[in-house]
N, C-alpha and C positions, 0 to 999 in steps of 0.2 A: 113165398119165402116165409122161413120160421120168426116167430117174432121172438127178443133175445130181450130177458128180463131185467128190470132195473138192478145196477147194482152185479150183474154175473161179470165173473170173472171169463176176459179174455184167454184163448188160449198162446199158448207160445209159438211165435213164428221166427224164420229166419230169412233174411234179404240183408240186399248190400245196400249201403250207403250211396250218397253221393260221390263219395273218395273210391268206392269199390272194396269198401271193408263189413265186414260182418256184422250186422245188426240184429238184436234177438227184445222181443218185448218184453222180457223179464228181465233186461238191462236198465227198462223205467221203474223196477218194481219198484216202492216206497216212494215215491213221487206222486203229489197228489191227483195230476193231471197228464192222461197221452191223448194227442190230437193225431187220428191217422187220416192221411186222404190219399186215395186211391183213383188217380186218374185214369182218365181212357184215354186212347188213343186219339190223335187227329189226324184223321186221313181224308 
């Protein structure tokens, strides 16, 4: 896996919300902090 350097900019993505509505990261822009987590599955 590539290592991603301090400070680079995320690119923009798109997913639904919890509600089923459109979510895009550049909706945080100017916010000093985005906490993403990305679960797996539990099977």
């Amino acid at each position: 896996m590539p290592q991603v350097a301090i400070d680079a900019v995320a690119p923009d993505f798109l997913l639904k919300d919890h509600r089923g509505e459109d979510f895009t990261l550049s909706d945080l822009r100017g916010r000093r902090n985005a906490l993403l987590v990305f679960n797996r599955g539990f099977t």
